[in-house]
mmCIF file of the N, C-alpha and C atoms, coordinates in Angstrom:
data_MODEL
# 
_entry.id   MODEL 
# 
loop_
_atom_site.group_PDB 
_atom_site.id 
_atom_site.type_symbol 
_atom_site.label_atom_id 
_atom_site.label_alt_id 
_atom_site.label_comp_id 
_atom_site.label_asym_id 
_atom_site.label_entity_id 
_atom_site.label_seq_id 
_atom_site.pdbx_PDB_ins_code 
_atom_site.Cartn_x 
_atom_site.Cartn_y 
_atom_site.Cartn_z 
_atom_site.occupancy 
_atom_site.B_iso_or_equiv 
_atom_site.pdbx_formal_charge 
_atom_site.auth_seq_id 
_atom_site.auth_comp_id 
_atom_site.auth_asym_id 
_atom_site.auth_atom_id 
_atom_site.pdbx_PDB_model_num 
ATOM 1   N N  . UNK A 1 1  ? 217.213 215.705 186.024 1.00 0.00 ? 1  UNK A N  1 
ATOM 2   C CA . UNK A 1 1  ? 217.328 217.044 186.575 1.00 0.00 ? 1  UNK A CA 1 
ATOM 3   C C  . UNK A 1 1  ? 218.755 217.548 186.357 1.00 0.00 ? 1  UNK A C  1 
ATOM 4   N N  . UNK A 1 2  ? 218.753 218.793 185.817 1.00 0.00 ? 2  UNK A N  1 
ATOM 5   C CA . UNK A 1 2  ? 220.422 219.258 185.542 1.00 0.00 ? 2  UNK A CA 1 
ATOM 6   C C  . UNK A 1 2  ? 220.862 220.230 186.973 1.00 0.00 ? 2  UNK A C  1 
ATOM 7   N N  . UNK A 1 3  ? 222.205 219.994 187.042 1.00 0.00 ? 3  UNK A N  1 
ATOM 8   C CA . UNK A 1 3  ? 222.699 220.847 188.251 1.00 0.00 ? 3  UNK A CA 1 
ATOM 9   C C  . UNK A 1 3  ? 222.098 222.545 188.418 1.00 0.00 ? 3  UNK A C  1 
ATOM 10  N N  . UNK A 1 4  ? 221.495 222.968 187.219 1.00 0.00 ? 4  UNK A N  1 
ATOM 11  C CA . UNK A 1 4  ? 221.169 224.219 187.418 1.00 0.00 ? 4  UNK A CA 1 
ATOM 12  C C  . UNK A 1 4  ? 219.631 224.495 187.673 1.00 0.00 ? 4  UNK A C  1 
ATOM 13  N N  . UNK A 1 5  ? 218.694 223.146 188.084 1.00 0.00 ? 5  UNK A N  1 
ATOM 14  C CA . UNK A 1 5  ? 217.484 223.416 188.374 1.00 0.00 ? 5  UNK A CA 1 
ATOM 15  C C  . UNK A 1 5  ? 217.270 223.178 189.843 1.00 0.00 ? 5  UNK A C  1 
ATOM 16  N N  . UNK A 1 6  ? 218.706 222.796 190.470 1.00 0.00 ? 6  UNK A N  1 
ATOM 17  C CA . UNK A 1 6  ? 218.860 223.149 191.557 1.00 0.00 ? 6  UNK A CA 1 
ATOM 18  C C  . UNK A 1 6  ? 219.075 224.295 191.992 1.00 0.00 ? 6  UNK A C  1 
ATOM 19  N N  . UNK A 1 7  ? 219.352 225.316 191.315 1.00 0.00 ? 7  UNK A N  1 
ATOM 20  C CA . UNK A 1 7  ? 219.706 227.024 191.811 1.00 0.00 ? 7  UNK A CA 1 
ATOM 21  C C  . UNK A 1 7  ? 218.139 227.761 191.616 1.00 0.00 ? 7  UNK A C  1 
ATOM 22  N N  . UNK A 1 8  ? 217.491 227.450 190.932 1.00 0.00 ? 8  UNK A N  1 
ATOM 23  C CA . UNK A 1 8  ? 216.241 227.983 190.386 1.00 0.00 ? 8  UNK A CA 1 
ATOM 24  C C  . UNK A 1 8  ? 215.744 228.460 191.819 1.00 0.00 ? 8  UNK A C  1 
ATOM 25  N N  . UNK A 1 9  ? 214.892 229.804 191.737 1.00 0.00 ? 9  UNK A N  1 
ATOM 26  C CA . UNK A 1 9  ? 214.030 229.874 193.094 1.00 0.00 ? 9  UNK A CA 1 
ATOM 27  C C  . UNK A 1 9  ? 212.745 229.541 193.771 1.00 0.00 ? 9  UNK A C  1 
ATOM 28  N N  . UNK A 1 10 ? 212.506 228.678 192.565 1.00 0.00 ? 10 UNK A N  1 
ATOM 29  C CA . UNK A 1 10 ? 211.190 227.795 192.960 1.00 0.00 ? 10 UNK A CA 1 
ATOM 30  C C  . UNK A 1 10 ? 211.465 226.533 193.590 1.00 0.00 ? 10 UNK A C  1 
ATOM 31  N N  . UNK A 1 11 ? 212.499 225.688 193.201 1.00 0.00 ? 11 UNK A N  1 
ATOM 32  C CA . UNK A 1 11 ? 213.552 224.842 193.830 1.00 0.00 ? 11 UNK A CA 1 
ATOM 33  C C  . UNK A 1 11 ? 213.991 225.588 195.184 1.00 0.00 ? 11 UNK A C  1 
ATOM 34  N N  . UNK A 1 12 ? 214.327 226.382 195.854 1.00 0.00 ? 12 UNK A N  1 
ATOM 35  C CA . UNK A 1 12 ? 214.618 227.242 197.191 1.00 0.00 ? 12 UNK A CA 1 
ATOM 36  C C  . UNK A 1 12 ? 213.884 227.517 197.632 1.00 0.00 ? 12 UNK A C  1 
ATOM 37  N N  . UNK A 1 13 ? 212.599 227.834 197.183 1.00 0.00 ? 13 UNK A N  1 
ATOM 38  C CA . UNK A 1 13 ? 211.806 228.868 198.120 1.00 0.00 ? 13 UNK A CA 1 
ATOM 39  C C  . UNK A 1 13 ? 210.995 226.880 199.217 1.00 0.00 ? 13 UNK A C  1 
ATOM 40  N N  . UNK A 1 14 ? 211.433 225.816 198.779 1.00 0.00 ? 14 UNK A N  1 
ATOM 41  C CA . UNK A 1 14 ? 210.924 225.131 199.804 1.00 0.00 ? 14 UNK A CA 1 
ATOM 42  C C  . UNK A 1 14 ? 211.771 224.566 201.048 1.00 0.00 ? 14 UNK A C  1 
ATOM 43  N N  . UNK A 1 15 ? 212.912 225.591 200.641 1.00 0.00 ? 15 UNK A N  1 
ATOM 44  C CA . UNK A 1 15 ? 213.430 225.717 202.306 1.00 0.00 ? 15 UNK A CA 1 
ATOM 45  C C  . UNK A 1 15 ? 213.145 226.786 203.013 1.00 0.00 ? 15 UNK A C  1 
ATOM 46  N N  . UNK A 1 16 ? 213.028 226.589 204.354 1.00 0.00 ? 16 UNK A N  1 
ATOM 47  C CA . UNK A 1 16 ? 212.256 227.463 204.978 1.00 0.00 ? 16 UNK A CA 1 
ATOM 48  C C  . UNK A 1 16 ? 213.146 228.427 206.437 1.00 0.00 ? 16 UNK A C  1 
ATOM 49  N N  . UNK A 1 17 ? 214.386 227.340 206.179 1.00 0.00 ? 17 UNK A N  1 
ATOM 50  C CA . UNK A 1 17 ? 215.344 227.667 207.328 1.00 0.00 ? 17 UNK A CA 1 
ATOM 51  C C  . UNK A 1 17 ? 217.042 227.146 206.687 1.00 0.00 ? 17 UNK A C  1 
ATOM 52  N N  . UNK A 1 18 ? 217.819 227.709 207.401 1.00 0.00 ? 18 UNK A N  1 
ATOM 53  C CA . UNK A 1 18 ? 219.282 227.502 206.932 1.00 0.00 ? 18 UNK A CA 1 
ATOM 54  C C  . UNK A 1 18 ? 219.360 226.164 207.562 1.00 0.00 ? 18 UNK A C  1 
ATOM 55  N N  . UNK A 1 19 ? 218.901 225.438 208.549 1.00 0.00 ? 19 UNK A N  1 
ATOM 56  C CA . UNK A 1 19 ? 219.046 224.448 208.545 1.00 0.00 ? 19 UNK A CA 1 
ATOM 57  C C  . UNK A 1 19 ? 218.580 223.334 208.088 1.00 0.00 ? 19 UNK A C  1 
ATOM 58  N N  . UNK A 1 20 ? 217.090 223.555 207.645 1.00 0.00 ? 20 UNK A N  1 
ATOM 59  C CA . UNK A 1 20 ? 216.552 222.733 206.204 1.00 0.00 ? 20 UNK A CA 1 
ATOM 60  C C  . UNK A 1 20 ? 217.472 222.658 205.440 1.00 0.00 ? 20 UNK A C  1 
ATOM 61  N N  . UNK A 1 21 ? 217.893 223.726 204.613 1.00 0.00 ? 21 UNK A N  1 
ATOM 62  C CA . UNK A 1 21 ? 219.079 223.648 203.374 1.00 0.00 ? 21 UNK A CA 1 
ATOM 63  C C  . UNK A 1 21 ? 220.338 223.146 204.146 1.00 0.00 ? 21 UNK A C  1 
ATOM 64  N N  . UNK A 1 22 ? 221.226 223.060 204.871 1.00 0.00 ? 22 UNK A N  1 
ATOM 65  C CA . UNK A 1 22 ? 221.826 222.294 205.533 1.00 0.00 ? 22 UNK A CA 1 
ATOM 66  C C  . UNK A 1 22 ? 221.696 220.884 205.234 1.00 0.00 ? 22 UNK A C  1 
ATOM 67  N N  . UNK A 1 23 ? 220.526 220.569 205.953 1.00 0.00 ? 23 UNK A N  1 
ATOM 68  C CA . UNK A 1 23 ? 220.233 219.247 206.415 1.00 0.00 ? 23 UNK A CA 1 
ATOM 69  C C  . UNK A 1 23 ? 220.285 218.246 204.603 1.00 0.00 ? 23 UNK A C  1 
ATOM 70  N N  . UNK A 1 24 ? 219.471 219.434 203.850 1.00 0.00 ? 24 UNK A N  1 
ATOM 71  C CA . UNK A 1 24 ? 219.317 218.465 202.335 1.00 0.00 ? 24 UNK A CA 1 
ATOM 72  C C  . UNK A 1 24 ? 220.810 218.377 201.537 1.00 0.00 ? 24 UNK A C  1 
ATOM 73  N N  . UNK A 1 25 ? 221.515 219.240 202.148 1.00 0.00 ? 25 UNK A N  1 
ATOM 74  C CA . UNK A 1 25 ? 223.071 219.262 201.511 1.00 0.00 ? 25 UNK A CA 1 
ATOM 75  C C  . UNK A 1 25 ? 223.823 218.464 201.888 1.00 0.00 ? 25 UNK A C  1 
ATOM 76  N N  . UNK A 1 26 ? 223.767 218.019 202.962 1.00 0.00 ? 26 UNK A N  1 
ATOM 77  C CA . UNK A 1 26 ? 224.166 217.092 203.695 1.00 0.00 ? 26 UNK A CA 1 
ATOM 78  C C  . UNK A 1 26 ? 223.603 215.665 202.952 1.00 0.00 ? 26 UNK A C  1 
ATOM 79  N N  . UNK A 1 27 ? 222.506 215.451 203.087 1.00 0.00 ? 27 UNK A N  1 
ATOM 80  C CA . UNK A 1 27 ? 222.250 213.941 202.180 1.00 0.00 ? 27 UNK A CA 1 
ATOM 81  C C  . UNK A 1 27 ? 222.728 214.024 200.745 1.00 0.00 ? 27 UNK A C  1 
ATOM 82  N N  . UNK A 1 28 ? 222.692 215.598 199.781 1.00 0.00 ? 28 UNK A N  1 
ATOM 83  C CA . UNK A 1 28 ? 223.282 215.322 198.384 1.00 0.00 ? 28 UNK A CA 1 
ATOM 84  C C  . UNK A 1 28 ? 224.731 214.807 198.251 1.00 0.00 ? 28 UNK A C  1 
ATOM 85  N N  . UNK A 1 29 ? 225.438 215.490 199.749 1.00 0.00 ? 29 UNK A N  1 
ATOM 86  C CA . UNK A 1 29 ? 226.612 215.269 199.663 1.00 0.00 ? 29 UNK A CA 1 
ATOM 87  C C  . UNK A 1 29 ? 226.958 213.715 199.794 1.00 0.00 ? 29 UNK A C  1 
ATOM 88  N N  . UNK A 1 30 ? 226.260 213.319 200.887 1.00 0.00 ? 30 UNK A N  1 
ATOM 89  C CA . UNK A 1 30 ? 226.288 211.924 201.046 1.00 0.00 ? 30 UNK A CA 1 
ATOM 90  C C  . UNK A 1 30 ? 226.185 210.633 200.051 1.00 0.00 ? 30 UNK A C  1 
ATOM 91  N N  . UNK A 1 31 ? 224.957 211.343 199.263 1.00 0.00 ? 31 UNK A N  1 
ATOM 92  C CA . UNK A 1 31 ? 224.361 210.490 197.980 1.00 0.00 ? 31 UNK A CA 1 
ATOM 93  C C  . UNK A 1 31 ? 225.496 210.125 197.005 1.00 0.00 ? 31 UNK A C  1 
ATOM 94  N N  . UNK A 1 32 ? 226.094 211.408 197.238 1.00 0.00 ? 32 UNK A N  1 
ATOM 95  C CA . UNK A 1 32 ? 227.012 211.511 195.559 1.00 0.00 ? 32 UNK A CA 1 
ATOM 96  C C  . UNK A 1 32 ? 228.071 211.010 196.221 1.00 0.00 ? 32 UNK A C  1 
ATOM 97  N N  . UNK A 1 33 ? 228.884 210.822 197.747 1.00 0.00 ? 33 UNK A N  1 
ATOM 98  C CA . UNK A 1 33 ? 229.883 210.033 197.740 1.00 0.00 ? 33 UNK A CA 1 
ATOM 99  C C  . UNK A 1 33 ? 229.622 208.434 197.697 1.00 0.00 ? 33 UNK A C  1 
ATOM 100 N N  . UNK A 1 34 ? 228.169 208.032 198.155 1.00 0.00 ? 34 UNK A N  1 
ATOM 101 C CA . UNK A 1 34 ? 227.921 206.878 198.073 1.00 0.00 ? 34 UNK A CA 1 
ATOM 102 C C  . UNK A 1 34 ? 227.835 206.038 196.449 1.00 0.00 ? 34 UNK A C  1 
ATOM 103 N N  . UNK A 1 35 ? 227.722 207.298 195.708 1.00 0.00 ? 35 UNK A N  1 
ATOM 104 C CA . UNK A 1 35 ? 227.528 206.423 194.194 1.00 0.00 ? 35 UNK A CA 1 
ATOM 105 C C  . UNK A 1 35 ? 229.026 206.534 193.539 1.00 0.00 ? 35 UNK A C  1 
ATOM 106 N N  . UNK A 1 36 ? 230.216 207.390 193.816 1.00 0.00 ? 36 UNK A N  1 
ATOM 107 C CA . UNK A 1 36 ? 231.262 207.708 193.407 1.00 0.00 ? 36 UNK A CA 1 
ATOM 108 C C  . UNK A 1 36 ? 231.900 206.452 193.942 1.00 0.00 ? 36 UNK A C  1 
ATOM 109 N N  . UNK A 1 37 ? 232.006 205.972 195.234 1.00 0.00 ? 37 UNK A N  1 
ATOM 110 C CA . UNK A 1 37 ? 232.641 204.949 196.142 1.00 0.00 ? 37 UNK A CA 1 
ATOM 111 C C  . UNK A 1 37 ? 232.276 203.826 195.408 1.00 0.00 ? 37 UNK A C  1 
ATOM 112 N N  . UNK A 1 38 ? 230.653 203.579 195.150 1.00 0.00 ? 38 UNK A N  1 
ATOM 113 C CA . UNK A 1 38 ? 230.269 202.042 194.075 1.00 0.00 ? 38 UNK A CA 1 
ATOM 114 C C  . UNK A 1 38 ? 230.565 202.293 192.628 1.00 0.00 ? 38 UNK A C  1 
ATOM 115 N N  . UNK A 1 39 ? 231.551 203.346 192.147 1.00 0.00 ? 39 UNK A N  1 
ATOM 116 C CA . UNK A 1 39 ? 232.307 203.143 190.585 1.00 0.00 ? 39 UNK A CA 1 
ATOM 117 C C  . UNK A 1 39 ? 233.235 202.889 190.839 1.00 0.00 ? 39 UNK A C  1 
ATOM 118 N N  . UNK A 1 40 ? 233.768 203.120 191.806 1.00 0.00 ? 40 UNK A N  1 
ATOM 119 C CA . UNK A 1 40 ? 235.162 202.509 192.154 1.00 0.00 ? 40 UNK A CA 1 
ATOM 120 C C  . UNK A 1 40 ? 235.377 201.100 191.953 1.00 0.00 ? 40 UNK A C  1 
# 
C-alpha cells in the first residue's frame, strides 16, 4: 500500500467519527515508531 492510498476517499469514508480517525492514527503512529526503534 503506498502513502497516498491512504488519502483516497474510499480509504476515509470508513471513518465515521473524528475519533475513529484519531484512534487509527494513533496505532499508525505507534506501528511506525515500533518498527523504526527495531532498525535501530
Amino acid at each position: 500500500m503506498k502513502k497516498e492510498d491512504l488519502l483516497s476517499n474510499d480509504f476515509l469514508k470508513q471513518f465515521t467519527s473524528g475519533e475513529e480517525l484519531n484512534d487509527f492514527l494513533k496505532q499508525i503512529q505507534k506501528r511506525g515508531i515500533e518498527k523504526m526503534l527495531e532498525g535501530e
